[in-house]
Backbone bond lengths (Angstrom), bond angles and torsions (degrees), N, CA, C in turn:
res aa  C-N    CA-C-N  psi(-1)  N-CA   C-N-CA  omega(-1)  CA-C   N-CA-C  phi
1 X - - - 1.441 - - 1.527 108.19 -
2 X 1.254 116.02 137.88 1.508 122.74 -177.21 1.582 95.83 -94.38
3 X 1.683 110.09 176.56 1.381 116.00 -177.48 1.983 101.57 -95.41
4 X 1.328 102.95 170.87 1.574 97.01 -160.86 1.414 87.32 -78.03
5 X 1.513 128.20 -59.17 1.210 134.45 -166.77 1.749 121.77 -54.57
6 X 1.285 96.73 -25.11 1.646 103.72 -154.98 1.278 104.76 -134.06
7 X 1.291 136.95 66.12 1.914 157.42 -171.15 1.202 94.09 -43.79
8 X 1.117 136.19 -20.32 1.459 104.67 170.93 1.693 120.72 -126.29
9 X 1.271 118.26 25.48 1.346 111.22 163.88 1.018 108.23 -109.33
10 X 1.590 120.61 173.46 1.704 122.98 178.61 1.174 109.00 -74.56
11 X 1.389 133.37 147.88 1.982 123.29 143.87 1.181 119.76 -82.97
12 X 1.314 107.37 131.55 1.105 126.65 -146.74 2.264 90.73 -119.61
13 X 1.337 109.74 8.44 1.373 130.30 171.46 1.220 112.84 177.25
14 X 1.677 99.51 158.46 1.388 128.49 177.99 1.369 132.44 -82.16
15 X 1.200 170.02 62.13 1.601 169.00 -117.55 1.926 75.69 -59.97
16 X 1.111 123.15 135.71 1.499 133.97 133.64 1.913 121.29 -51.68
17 X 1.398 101.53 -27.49 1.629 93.24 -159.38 1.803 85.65 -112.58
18 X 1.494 128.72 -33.11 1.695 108.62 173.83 1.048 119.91 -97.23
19 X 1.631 112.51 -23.10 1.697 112.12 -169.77 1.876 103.95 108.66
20 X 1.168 105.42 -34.92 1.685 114.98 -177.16 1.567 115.33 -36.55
21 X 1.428 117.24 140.33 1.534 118.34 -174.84 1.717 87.58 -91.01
22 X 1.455 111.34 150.08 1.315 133.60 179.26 1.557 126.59 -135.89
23 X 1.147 118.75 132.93 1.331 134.60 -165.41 1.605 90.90 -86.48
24 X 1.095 112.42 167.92 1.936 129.13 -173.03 1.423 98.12 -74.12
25 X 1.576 120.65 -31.67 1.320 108.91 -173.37 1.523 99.47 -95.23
26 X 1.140 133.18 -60.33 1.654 113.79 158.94 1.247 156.04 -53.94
27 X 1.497 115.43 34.62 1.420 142.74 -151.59 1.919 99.48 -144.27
28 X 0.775 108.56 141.05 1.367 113.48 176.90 1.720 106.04 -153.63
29 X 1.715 141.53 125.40 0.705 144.81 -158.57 1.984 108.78 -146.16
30 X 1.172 90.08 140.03 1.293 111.88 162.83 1.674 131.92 -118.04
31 X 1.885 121.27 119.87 1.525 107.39 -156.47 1.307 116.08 38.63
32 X 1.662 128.74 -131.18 1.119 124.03 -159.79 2.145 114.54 -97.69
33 X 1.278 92.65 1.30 1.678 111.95 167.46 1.107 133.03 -64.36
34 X 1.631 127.79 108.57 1.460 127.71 169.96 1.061 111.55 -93.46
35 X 1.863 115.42 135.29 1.847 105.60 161.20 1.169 81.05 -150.91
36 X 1.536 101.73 171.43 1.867 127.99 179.25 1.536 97.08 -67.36
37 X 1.328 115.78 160.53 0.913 134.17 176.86 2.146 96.91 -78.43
38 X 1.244 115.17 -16.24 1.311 99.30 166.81 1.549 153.09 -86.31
39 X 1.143 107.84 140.52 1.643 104.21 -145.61 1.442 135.32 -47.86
40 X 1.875 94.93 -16.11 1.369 104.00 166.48 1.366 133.72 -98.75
41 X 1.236 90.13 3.78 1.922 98.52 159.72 1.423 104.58 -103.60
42 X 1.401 144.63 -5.06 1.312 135.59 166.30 1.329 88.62 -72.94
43 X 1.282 121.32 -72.23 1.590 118.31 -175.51 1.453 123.65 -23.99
44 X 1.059 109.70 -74.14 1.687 132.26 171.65 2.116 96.10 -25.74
45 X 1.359 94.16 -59.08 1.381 101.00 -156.00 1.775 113.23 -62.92
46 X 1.691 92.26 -29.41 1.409 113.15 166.51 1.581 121.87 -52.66
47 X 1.391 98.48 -65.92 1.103 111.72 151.07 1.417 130.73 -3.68
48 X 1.226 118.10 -86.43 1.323 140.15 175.17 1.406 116.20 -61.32
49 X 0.772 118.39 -19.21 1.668 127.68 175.58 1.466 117.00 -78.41
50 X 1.670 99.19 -54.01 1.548 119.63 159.38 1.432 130.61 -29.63
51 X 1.781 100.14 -61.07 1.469 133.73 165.98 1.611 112.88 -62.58
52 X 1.278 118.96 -40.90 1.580 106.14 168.04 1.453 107.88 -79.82
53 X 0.807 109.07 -41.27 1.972 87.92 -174.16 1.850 98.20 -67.15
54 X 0.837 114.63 -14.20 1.829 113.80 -173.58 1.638 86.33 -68.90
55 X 1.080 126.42 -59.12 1.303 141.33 -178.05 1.389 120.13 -57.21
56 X 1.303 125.65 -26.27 1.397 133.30 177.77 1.786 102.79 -83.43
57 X 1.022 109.05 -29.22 1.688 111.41 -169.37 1.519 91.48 -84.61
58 X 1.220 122.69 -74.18 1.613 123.60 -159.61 1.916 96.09 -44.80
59 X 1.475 128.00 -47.35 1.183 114.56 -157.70 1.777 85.69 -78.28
60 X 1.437 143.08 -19.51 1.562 134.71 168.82 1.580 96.89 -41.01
61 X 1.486 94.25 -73.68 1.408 110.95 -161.85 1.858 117.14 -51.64
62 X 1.636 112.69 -40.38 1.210 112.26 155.98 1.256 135.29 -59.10
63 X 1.479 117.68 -20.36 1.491 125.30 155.72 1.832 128.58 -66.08
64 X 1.686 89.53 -35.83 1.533 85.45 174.20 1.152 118.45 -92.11
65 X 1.367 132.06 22.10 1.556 134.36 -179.62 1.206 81.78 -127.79
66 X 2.000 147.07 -58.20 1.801 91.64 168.77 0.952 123.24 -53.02
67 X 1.856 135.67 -45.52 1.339 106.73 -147.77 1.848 104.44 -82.54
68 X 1.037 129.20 0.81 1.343 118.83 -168.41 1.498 115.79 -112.96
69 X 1.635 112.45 0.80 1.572 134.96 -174.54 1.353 111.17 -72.47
């Protein structure tokens, strides 16, 4: 697989949030996370991170109002 931006090097990663192949210099990663260096897949990715922990608390909080109801 070549990189999306750059036709003739390999990708050497995947964007998590488009799917896009990425070259080492157009890849930017966090721990085990790939995204483009562009701002709307950092966003996106933000996003979703945001939205799961939103999601991790309400099902806390829905646990402690069954178990304590």
């Amino acid at each position: 697989m070549k990189c999306y931006n750059h036709h003739d090097r390999d990708a050497f990663g995947i964007c998590t949030v488009c799917g896009k192949g990425l070259c080492l210099e157009c890849m930017t990663g966090k721990k085990d996370v790939i995204t483009c260096k562009d701002k709307k897949c950092i966003n996106i990715f933000n996003l979703r991170r945001i939205l799961l922990i939103f999601l991790y608390i309400v099902i806390i909080i829905a646990l402690f109002v069954f178990i304590f109801d």
